[in-house]
Residue, then its C-alpha position, 0 to 999 in steps of 0.5 A: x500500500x501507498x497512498x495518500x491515506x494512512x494505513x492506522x490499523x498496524x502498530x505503525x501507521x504508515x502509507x508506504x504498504x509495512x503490511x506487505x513487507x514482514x520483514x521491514x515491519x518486524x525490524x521496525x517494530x523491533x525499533x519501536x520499544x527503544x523508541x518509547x523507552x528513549x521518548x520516556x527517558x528523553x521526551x518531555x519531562x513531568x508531562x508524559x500523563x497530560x492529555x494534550x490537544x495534538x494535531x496528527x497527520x491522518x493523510x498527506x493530502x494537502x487540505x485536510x491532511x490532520x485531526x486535532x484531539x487530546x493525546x497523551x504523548x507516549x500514545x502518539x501515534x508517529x507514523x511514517x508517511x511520504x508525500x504523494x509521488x509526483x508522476x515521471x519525476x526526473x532528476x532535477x540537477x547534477x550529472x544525471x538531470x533529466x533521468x528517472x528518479x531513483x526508487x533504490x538506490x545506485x551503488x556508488x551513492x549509498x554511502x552519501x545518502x546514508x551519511x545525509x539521512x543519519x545527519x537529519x536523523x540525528x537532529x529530529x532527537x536532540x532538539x526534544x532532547x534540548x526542550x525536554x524541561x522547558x515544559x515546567x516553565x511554560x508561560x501559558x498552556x497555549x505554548x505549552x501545547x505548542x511546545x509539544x506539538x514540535x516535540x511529537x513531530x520532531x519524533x515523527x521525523x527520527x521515524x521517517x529517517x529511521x525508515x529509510x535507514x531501515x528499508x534500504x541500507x540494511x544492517x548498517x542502517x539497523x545499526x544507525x537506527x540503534x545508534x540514534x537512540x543512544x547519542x544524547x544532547x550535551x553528552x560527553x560520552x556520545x554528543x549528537x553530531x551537530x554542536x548546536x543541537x548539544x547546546x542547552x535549551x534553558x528558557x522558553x526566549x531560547x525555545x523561540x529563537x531555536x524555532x525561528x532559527x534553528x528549525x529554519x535551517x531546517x526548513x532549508x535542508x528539507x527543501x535541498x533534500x526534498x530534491x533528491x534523485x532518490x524519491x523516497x528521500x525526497x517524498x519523506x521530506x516533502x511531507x515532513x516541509x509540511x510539519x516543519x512550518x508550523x515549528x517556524x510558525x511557534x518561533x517567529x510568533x512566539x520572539x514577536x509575542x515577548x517583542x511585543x509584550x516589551x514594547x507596551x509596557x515601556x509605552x504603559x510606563x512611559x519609557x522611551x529610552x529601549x536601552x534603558x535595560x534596568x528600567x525595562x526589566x523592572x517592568x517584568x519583561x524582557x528588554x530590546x538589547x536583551x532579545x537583540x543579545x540573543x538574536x546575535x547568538x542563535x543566528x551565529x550558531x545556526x549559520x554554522x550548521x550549514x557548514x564551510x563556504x566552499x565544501x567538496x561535499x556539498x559539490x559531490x552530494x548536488x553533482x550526484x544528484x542527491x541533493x539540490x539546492x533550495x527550490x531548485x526547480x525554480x533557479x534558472x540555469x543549466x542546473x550541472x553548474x559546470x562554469x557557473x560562479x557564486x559569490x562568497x565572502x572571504x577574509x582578504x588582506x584583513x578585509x572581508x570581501x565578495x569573491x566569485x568561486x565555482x557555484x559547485x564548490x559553494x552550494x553551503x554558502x548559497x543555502x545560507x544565503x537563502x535561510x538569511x533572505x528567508x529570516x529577513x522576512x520575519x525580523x522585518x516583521x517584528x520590527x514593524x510591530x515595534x515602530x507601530x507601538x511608537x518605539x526607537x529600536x529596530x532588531x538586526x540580523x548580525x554579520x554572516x561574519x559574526x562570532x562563527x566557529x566554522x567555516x571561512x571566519x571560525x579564525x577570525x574575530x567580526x562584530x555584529x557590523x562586520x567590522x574585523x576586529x583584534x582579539x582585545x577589541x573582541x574581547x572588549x566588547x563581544x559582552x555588549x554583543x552576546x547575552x552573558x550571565x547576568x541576562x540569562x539570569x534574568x530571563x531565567x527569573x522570569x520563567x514561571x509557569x502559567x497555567x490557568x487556561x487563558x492567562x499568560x505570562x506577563x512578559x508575552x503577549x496572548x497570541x492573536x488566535x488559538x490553535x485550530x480556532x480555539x477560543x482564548x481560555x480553551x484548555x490545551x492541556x489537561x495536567x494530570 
């Protein structure tokens, strides 16, 4: 069976026919109890009894695709789901553009692709890992509930991955499925692969910043991979793109919430100075340098993530045909990139400067750019919002240059501006551009739970509606 109806009478809900394959259904149904064990040791902590009003997919039809009703987490129903396959689909880019799309997969790139799936797999974990806490400190249910939404889906995601791993890459994919469930966020021992996903997730500002950034690059790497050669690859993270969004949605709403909240009690107050950050927090919100402190430092971590500049692999991985670039099918040019350039920024003479390099060898710098262009919109956004509430202050994305520890500047000292710096003027003043103990203790002052149904902290806004058009003191969670 494969459709676009889900298959809900197996253990394992799936469109992808698990009932006519034994053998994949009992190696994945072997998976499942670590599954839960690692979701009960790992997943939200003190909140596993709540009932909760989820969204699960129910189909991967466009309109209409999921219901709502309260779950308890642990009896979620993950399932394995893939877009609909897209008719005489042909490879989009590299050495075989215009060939069928792969249903298996060739020889000489399974290597590639598995090192690509246990890398997206990898992530789907940790960033439950990182949040598992924050759910005790949530400033309303309705954030609460939308935290766990991301958490439940961020575990139907490891199942896609596993999945694939499983079905196509036997053995050594059953040992990466095994292996998944054993690296930890911010372990010693067994970190997971990505060092932004070993980073502490302490607050829920931390919780919105890591959804509009982090889930962005997310966002980023689904559409390069969602245009894969090899369609099941691709047919996972089209729907998974359908998931994702509503992730980004919970961050850039979530940091324009706290922006907001800000902004009117400084005009409740009659403060008009925004850098008047002792005044601003006697308030019981957190001030505009703070938030701009912590844009700084989640934007400069994801940019890692995307990797070095100019990268071979990232050159063999589009060649193969493996993975594209972002909406690929949209870019005009001859998709092989054999004589094209592209644009990257590099240290030169102690300057930093725009050079043209083989587009092959700086595919990570132009999905970077991309994910820079897309966050633009967002913070774009916010700051309209504060001009609206008649404040002087305007949020700003940091140099691409700033505070990175891979890549082109990893050696490097930037300011926010893109000035380059020496490291005693780094280390003058890198404290005004990075949020230290003082705010993080701050902010953490702040986290207290609120949980009567339609209240909310007082340092964030209510949202503008609730989730599925509920109304405003709609019990989100049921705490047992």
């Amino acid at each position: 069976m494969s459709s676009d109806l889900v298959d809900y009478d197996s253990l394992i809900p799936n469109n992808v026919g698990l009932a006519d394959d034994p053998k994949l259904r009992r190696a994945l149904e072997a998976w499942h109890p670590g599954y839960l064990d690692w979701w009960m040791t790992m997943g939200p902590d003190g909140f596993q009894m709540a009932d909760v009003y989820l969204r699960t997919a129910i189909s991967v039809e466009k309109d209409g695709w999921a219901k709502f009703a309260y779950v308890k987490m642990p009896e979620y129903r993950w399932g394995i789901l893939l877009a609909p396959a897209i008719e005489n689909r042909t490879i989009p880019c590299g050495e075989h553009l215009g060939e069928p799309v792969w249903q298996q997969i060739p020889g000489e790139y399974r290597a590639m692709l598995r090192r690509l799936i246990v890398i997206q797999g990898d992530t789907e974990p940790a960033s439950v890992e990182q949040q598992r806490h924050l759910g005790s400190t949530a400033p309303s249910l309705y954030d609460m509930r939308n935290l766990f939404q991301v958490n439940v889906e961020e575990g139907r995601h490891l199942w896609a991955m596993v999945y694939l791993l499983q079905k196509y890459f036997g053995r050594d994919g059953r040992e990466e499925a095994h292996e998944l469930l054993l690296r930890q966020s911010g372990s010693v021992d067994r970190p997971r692969m990505l060092e932004a996903f070993n980073e502490e997730t302490p607050d829920w500002l931390s919780f919105f910043m890591f959804t509009f950034f982090t889930d962005r690059d997310g966002k980023m790497q689904l559409e390069a991979l969602a245009q894969s050669g090899f369609d099941p690859l691709s047919r996972t993270c089209r729907f998974m793109l359908a998931e994702e969004a509503h992730h980004m949605f919970v961050g850039y709403t979530g940091v324009q919430r706290i922006v907001q909240r800000t902004c009117e009690a400084m005009s409740e107050a009659g403060i008009e100075d925004p850098y008047d950050s002792e005044a601003v927090r006697r308030l019981g919100v957190i001030d505009l340098p703070t938030i701009q402190r912590k844009t700084n430092l989640h934007f400069s971590l994801t940019l890692d993530l995307f990797g070095s500049e100019e990268s071979t692999n990232a050159a063999n991985f589009f060649n193969a045909g493996i993975k594209g670039r972002h909406h690929e099918e949209r870019l005009e040019d001859d998709h092989r990139l054999l004589a094209a350039t592209y644009p990257v920024t590099k240290l030169v003479d102690g300057e930093l400067h725009s050079i043209e390099v083989p587009a092959l060898n700086a595919l990570n710098a132009r999905l970077r750019d991309d994910f820079i262009d897309d966050c633009r919109g967002g913070v774009t956004r916010w700051n309209r919002m504060i001009a609206g509430i008649g404040i002087d202050f305007e949020i700003r994305l940091p140099h691409i240059a700033f505070n990175r520890a891979i890549g082109e500047f990893s050696d490097i000292n930037v300011s926010p501006s893109g000035d380059v710096l020496t490291e005693d003027r780094w280390n003058d003043q890198y404290g005004s551009w990075l949020p230290d103990t003082e705010d993080q203790a701050f902010i953490q002052s702040l986290m207290q739970p609120e949980l009567d149904p339609g209240k909310f902290a007082g340092w964030i806004a209510p949202p503008t509606k609730g989730v599925h058009n509920k109304p405003e003191d709609f019990l989100y969670v049921k705490l047992p």
